[in-house]
Structures are given as structure tokens and as C-alpha cells.
N, C-alpha and C positions, 0 to 999 in steps of 0.2 A: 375282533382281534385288535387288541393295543398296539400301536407301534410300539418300539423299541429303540436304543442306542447299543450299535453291536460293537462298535469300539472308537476312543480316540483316542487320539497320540501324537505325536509332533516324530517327526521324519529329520532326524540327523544325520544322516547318510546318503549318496547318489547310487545306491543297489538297491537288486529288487528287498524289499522287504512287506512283510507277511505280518496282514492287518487284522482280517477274518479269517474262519473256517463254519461253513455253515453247518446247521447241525443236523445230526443223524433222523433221520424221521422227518425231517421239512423241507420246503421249500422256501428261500427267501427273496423279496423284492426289497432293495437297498437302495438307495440313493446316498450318494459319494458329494462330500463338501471337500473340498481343497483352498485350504489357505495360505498363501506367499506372504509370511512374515519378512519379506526382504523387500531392498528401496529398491531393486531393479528384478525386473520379469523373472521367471523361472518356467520351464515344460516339466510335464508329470506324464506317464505312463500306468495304465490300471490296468492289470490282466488277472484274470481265471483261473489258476489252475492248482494241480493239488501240492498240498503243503511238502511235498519230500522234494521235490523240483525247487522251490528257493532257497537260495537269490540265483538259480538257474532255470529263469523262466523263458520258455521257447517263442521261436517269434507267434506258431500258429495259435498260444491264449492269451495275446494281448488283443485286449477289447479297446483302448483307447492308447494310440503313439504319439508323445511328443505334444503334448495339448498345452497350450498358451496358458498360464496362469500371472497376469500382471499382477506388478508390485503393489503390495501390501492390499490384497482384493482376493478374492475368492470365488472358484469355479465349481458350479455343480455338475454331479455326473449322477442324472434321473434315473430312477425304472429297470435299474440292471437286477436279469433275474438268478441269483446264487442256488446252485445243485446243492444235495447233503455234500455234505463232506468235502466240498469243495471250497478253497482260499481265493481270495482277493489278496493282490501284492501291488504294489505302488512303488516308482522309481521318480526318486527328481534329479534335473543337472545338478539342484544346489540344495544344500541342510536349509533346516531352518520352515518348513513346512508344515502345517499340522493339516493332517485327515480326521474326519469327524464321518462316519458309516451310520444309518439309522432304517430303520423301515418296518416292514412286515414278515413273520414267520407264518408258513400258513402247513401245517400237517399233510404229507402224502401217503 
């Protein structure tokens, strides 16, 4: 099984918004790049859950709160494993962000 690139995008916003949705029949293993295009720090937030819930994402599917991503550098987020049908959302204090999502689809 080939990896893949499930989506990238640059994050202009400080709400949640809605990156992925995995797909119907699979299961996926994704790893999350976050990049701080900005000259000073930024935190990002990446939770779980399903697409009708954003940008009102509850505290109990946030998988990572508040995570450090210094200026102009980038933070990876490994081995997270995405249900069918299930989003990935992303919040930062500040625009200017790009997310890059890749990984593996594997049939269930």
C-alpha cells in the first residue's frame, strides 16, 4: 500500500477547521506536519471527530491541546489512527499556518 497526501492547506483562521474526512471502507494512519509561517510562536490544536460538529469541536475529540509550534519551524503529529468517516480539525491562536496530512489507507 502506497502512502498518500490526504490534504494541504494553509490555515487562515483561529477556529476549528476541517482538514480530512477518512474514507468509507478504510482505515487510516496519518501523520500531521504543521507549519508556523509567522516570526513569532504559534499553538495548534488537532482533534477527531465527525464533520457536522465543525468548527464546534468538543473538548472530549481533541487529540492534541495547545501544542507549541515555534516561528517559522514545523511540528509533526506521527501515527495518529483516523476511523471511516471520521475528520481531522485543526485550530491555531494565529493565521498563517499550513497543515500538510499524509499516510496510509489500509481496507476494513
Amino acid at each position: 500500500m502506497p502512502a498518500k497526501i490526504f490534504n494541504s492547506k494553509i490555515i487562515n483562521t483561529t477556529v476549528w477547521e476541517h482538514i480530512v474526512t477518512g474514507n468509507s471502507g478504510y482505515e487510516s494512519t496519518i501523520t500531521v506536519n504543521v507549519s508556523n509561517h509567522n516570526s513569532f510562536d504559534v499553538t495548534v490544536s488537532l482533534a477527531l471527530t465527525v464533520s457536522a460538529s465543525i468548527p464546534m469541536v468538543s473538548a472530549k475529540d481533541v487529540l492534541f491541546l495547545d501544542q507549541l509550534v515555534y516561528s517559522r519551524n514545523t511540528r509533526q503529529f506521527p501515527g495518529i489512527i483516523m476511523p471511516e468517516n471520521i475528520s481531522l480539525a485543526i485550530k491555531s491562536n494565529y493565521p498563517n499556518v499550513s497543515v500538510l496530512v499524509y499516510g496510509y489507507e489500509e481496507e476494513i
